[in-house]
N, C-alpha and C positions, 0 to 999 in steps of 0.2 A: 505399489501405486505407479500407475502409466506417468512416465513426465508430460506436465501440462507447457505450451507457450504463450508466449503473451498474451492472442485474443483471445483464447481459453482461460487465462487466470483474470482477463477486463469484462470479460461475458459473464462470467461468476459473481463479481463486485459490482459490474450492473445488475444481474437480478434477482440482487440482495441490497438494493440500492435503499429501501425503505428500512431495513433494518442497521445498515452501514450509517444514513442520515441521523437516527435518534442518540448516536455517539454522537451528533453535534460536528460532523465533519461536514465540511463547505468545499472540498475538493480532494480526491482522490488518485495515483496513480501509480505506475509499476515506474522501476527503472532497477539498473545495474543486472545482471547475468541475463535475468530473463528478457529484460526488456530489449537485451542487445541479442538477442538467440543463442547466449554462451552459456546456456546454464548446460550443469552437469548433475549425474545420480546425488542427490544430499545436498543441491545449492540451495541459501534459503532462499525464502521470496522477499526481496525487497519493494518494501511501500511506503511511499511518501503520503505524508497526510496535512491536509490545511484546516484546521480548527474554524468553527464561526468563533465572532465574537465573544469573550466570556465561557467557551464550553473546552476548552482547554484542561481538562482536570486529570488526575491521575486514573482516578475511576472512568472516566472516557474512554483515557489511552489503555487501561489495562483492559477495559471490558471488549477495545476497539481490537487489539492486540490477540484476546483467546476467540473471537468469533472469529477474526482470521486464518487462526494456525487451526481453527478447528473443522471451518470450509475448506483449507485446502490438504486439510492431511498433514501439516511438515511445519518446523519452525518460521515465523514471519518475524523479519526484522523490520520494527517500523517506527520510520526515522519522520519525527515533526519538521516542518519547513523552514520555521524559527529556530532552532537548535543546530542549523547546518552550522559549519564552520565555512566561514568568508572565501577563505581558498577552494574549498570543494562546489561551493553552490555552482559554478560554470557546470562544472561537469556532472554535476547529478540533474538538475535544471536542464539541459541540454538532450542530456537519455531518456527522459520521463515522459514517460504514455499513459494519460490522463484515462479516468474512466466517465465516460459519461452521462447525463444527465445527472450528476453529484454536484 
């Protein structure tokens, strides 16, 4: 598989954006390797994801998680908003390239 970059993996998550919303996510976006152009052969793809209210479930994240890894070919690591840890949100909050109309 050709390595993809950023506005080729946001272009993706946009025109999957009807099937990415019935996961219940209210906002979506790339950051870390890719988002900064450092990715390498085998980096996964990091995505950040923001829950609407109440659709936060495991069945969400897991269902949100294999249509991921399975649109883009390759492991997705995919980290909730909620979950970050206090020290890191500067720096992942900072890198992160929204997709949109999500």
């Amino acid at each position: 598989m050709e390595m993809m970059n950023s506005g080729e993996i946001l272009k993706k998550i946009e025109d999957n954006r009807e099937k990415i919303r019935k996961f219940g996510v209210k906002k979506i976006g790339l950051f870390g390797s890719y988002a900064r152009g450092e990715q390498k052969t085998g980096s996964d793809i990091d995505i950040l994801v923001e829950f609407e209210k109440g659709k936060k479930t495991f069945d969400n994240y897991m269902g949100l998680k294999f249509f991921l890894e399975n649109l883009f070919g390759c492991k997705v690591d995919l980290v909730i908003l909620e979950s970050i840890k206090p020290e890191l949100k500067p720096h992942i909050l900072g890198s992160v390239k929204y997709a949109s109309g999500i």
